[in-house]
Each structure stands twice: as C-alpha cells, then as structure tokens.
N, C-alpha and C positions, 0 to 999 in steps of 0.2 A: 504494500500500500504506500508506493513510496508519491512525494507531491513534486512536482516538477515547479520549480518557483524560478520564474521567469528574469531572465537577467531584463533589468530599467538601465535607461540612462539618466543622470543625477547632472541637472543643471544649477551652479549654484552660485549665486552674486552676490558679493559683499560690495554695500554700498555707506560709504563714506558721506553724512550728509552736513550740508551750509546749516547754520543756523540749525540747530538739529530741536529747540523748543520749538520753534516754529515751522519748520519746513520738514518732520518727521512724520506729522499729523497727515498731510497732506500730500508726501509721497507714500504713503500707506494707502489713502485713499482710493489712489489711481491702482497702484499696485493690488489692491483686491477684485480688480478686474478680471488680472490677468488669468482666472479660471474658466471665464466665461469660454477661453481658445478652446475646441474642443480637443486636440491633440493631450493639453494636459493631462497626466494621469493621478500626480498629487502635486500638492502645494501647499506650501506652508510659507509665512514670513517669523520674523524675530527681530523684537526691537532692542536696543543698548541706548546705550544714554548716547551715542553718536553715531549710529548706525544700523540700518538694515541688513536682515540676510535675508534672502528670497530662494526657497528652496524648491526645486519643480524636477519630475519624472517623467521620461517620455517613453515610452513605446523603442523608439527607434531614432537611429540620426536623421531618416526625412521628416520624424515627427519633430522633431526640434528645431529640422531646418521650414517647416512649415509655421513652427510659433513664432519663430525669430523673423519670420516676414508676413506674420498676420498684419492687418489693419489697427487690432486692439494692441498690439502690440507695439507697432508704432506709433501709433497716438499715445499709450502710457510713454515711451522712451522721450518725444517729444515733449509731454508735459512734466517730465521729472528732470531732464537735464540738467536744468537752472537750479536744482536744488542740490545736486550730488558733486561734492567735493573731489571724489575719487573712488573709483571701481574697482575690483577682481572678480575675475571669473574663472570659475573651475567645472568642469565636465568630466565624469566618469562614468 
C-alpha cells in the first residue's frame, strides 16, 4: 500500500520591503491574489517585521512558467514594485 507522493516545485521569494509599517499591509494585499492563478497548487505568505516570504507549489516548470506570465501576476508585480527594497528567489 505504498503512496506515491508526487515531486512539487517550491517557488519561493523573499521580499525585502520600503517602509515595511506601511507598505507590508499593502503588499500583502495584492499578494493574496496571487491564488486566484489557477496553476497554483499551495501558497502561503509570512510576515517579519521587514519582510515577506511568499511561498507557492506548482505542478510543473510550464506551471510556473504559466504563473510567472499570468495577467494577475503581473498586475501584482506591477503594483508591489515600488514597495520592495530587495528580492531572492529560490526554486526547487
């Protein structure tokens, strides 16, 4: 009875943010959109007192490469720019 548990790919962005009282609310906001992409399979965020992580699973690399150029995607990227001091991104 053995479970076959399916290898994810684990997208995951530390973001650095401006003014983090004010501008952490607000990129949280946008960033709870980003479920609606249908490719996602989980998602989670985590706040720091200066910093988001945004943690998401896909399917597949075309799944990922399908979130990474949705619509809701780029509109969040767009409207968070201005708030984010500084990024990493990790994939595995």
């Amino acid at each position: 009875m053995g479970c076959k548990l399916e290898k994810m790919l684990r997208h995951i962005v530390l973001f650095k943010i401006f003014d983090p009282e004010h501008n952490i609310p607000k990129a949280m906001a946008f960033f709870y959109t980003l479920p609606e992409i249908e490719e996602v399979q989980h998602f989670s965020l985590q706040q720091d007192q200066d910093s988001i992580l945004l943690y998401t699973e896909f399917e597949s690399k075309a799944a990922l490469k399908i979130y990474l150029e949705h619509d809701i995607h780029t509109e969040v990227k767009r409207n968070t720019e201005r708030l984010i001091e500084e990024k990493k991104i990790f994939d595995f």
